[in-house]
Structures are given as C-alpha cells and as structure tokens.
N, C-alpha and C positions, 0 to 999 in steps of 0.2 A: 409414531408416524414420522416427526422432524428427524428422530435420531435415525430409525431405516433410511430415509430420504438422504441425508448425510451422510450416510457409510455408502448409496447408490453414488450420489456425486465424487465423492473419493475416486471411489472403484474408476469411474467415467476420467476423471483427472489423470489419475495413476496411466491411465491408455494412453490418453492424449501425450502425456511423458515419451512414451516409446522411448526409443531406442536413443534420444537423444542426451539419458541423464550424469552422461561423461564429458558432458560439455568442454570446452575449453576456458578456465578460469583468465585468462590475459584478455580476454576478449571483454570488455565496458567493466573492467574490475571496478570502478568508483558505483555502477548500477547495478552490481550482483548480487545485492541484501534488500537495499530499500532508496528507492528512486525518491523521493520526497512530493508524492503526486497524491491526490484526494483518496483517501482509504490506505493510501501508504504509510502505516503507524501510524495512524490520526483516523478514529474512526469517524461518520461523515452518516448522518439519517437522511430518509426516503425525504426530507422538508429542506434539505441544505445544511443543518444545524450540526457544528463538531458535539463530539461526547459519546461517553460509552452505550452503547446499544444501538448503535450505525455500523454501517458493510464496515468489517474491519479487516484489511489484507498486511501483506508485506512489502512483495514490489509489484504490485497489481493495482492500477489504478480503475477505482469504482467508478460508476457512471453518479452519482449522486454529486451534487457537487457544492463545497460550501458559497453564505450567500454574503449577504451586506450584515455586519457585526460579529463575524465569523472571525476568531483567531488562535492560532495555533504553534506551538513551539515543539521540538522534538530533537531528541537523542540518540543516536545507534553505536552501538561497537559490536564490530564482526571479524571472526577470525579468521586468518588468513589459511587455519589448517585445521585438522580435528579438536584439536586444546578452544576449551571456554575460557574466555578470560574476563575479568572483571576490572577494565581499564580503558582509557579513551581513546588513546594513540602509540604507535609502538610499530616496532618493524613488520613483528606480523599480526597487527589490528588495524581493521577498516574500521577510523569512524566518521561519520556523519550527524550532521546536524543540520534541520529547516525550520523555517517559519512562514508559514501560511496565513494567507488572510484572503476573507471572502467579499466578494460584489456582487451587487445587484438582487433579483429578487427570486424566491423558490421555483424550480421546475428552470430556472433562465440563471445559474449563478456561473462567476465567475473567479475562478479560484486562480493566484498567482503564489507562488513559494521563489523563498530565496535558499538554495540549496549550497551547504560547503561541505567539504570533505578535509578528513584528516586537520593537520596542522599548516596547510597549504592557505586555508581559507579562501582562496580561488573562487569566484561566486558564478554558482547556474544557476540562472530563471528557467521556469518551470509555467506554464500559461493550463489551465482545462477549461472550457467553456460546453455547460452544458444545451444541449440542443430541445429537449422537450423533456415532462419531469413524468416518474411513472404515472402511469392508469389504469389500475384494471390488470389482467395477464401483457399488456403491452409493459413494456418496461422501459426506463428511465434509459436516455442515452445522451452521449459528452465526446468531443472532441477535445483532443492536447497535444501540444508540444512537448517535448524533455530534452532540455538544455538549447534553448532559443537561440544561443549568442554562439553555440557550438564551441562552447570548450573547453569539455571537458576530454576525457580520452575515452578510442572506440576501440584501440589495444596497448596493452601496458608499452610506455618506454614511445607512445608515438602520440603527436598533441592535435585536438579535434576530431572530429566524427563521430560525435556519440551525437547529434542532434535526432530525435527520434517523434516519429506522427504518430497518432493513432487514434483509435475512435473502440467505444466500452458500453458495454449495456449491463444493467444493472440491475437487478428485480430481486423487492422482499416475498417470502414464499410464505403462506399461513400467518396472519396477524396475531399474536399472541405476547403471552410476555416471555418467551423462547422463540423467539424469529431466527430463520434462517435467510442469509440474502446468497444469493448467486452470480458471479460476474462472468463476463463473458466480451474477450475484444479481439482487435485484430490491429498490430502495428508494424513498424520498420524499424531497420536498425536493431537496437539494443530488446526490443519485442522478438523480432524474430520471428514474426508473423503471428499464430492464434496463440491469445494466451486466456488462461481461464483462474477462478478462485470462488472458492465457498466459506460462510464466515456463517459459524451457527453459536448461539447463547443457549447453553445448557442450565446456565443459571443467571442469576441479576447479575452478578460481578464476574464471570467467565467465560473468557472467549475463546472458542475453538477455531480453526483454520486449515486449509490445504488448500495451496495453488502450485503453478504451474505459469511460470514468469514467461513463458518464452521459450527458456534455455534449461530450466533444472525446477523439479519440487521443490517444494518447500512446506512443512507443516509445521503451527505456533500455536500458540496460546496466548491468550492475554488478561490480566488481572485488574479490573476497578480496584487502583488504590482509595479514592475520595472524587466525592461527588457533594458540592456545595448545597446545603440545606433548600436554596431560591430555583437550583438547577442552572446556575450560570455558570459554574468551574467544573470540571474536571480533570485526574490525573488516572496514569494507568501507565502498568508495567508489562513487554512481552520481551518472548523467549521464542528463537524461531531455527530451525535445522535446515539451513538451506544445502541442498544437494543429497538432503540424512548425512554429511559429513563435516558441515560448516557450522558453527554457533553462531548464532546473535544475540544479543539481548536492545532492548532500549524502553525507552518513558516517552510519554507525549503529555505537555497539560495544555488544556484547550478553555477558551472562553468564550462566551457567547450573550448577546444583550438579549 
C-alpha cells in the first residue's frame, strides 16, 4: 500500500514538473541542490528531533522543524554538468556546507542554519519557524526565510536577490516502521512558487525520494551510515539527480539530547 501510494505521488510530482524541467541553471545556482533549510539533507521527525527516519528531502524544506537540543552539520558536492564527482570544490562542483541548530519546543520549534558555499565561505542565515505541529490528517505547518541578509546570488555573475519566503506543510502518512511523509509548499524567489517532495523508508536504514524544488526534479536516496546505541547521534549518506542530469552526493551527522 505505502509503495502504490509512493509511485501515486511520483506520478502527481512528475506533473506538477511540467514543462518547466529545462530550467535555467544561472538562476540561484548556490540553491540548485540543497538550500540548507529543515529536511534539507538533515532529516527532521513529526517531534522536531534530527535523525534518520524523519521527512528527508533535498532542497525542499519540511514543515517539521527542529526544537531546543537539536544539532546538525552537513556536506554537499554537486556537479556543475552530468560527471559525478567525488570532491568538495572545483570549477565545475558546487559545494555546500550547514549547520543547524534547534529552539524552543515540539510542534513550536525554531530552526536557524548557517549556510556557506564553495570556498568563498560567504555566510547565509537561514531562519524556519514552525506555526502548529501535526494532528490527526491536519498536518504540521512552518514558515522561513532563505538567505535573510540577502546575499547571496539570485543569478550567476550578479550579488543579491536570492532572499526567499515561504510557508510548507508536512504530513506522516500510515504510522509504521516504513513511513511515508509528504511536503507540500508554496514560496518566492528561488521556490518559484509550489514546490512539492515525498520521502518514503522502504527499510530501517533506506531513504527514498522525489521532489520537485520549484524549478527541476530531483530523485535521491539516502543511507543510515550509524546510529548511536542511546539514539542521540546520527550520520547518513545521500546521492541525488537533480534535473536527471546533475549529481550530488552529501553526509549529514546530527545530534540530539
């Protein structure tokens, strides 16, 4: 039933795509893999808590959001053309790195990242505050910002305008120990108005993926490398095809009291 359901949302994503998946790559090229926002390579559960087996996207920010003891570190390199490459920076690799850390309390958290790019180390803050936490078929919803201080780039070779608003709903579908979660928002800027994403666990340590950023698909995977005996560390590795033509890879390790 979760796996039908999953291949339905695809299908539904894959539409919502249309005609737009030639996007223009110069347009917020530093947000084209992974924005460093809650469920952005740092997966994020229905309580506020980082760790694997929470909504886990790409550049799709979840509604879930982490809370107070929540902390997060992450890595991306992405290529600038169809070659994978397995390296941090370089003319044609995007890389990225954040660090997140949560406030306040479940259903109300408040999540801030410190986001760099490449070897510039250039710093954007990143703010999500979540509005009510899920209930029931009502589902969890969050407000954010991306890139507060405005500046980073909104097209290659020009400085500012990527600052971006948006608001995300978030809902786990069948409680199980294979949950599917579904996002679903609506932003400016570097969103691009509705952007959608599906994160299903086919198994304890395997994450599946397809969203739909705004501007281009995207379908990942991701792998529970280690998960701390107590439940307070985790690390985990994805692999993600943005556009079906772009590689990424990256790590996140997350801790939590």
């Amino acid at each position: 039933m979760r796996a039908l359901l999953f291949v339905c949302l695809l299908a539904c994503l894959s539409a919502l795509c249309g005609a737009v998946w030639a996007e223009d790559w110069l347009k917020y090229p530093e947000f084209r893999h992974v924005c460093g926002l809650p469920g952005s390579g740092i997966p994020v559960n229905e309580f506020g808590q980082f760790g694997f087996g929470g909504a886990f996207h790409m550049n799709v920010p979840c509604a879930y959001t982490p809370t107070q003891d929540n902390y997060a570190v992450m890595y991306n390199s992405a290529s600038r053309d169809t070659r994978f490459r397995i390296k941090l920076s370089g003319h044609r690799t995007d890389g990225s790195a954040a660090a997140m850390v949560g406030f306040g309390k479940p259903g109300h958290g408040l999540a801030a990242t410190y986001f760099v790019v490449d070897e510039e180390w250039v710093n954007t803050v990143n703010l999500q505050y979540q509005l009510c936490p899920e209930d029931g078929d009502i589902p969890a919803v969050a407000v954010g910002i991306l890139d507060i201080f405005d500046q980073r780039q909104a097209q290659a070779g020009k400085n500012g305008g990527a600052r971006s608003f948006y608001v995300t709903a978030t809902r786990k579908i069948e409680e199980s120990a294979k949950p599917l979660f579904v996002t679903l928002g609506l932003g400016t800027e570097k969103f691009h108005g509705v952007f959608g994403a599906v994160s299903y666990y086919p198994a304890e340590k395997i994450n599946l993926g397809f969203e739909y950023d705004g501007r281009v698909p995207r379908p990942h995977v991701a792998y529970n490398v280690y998960s701390s005996p107590d439940d307070t560390w985790d690390a985990s590795v994805h692999v993600g095809w943005s556009n079906f033509d772009r590689p990424i890879w990256g790590l996140n390790v997350t801790y939590k009291r």
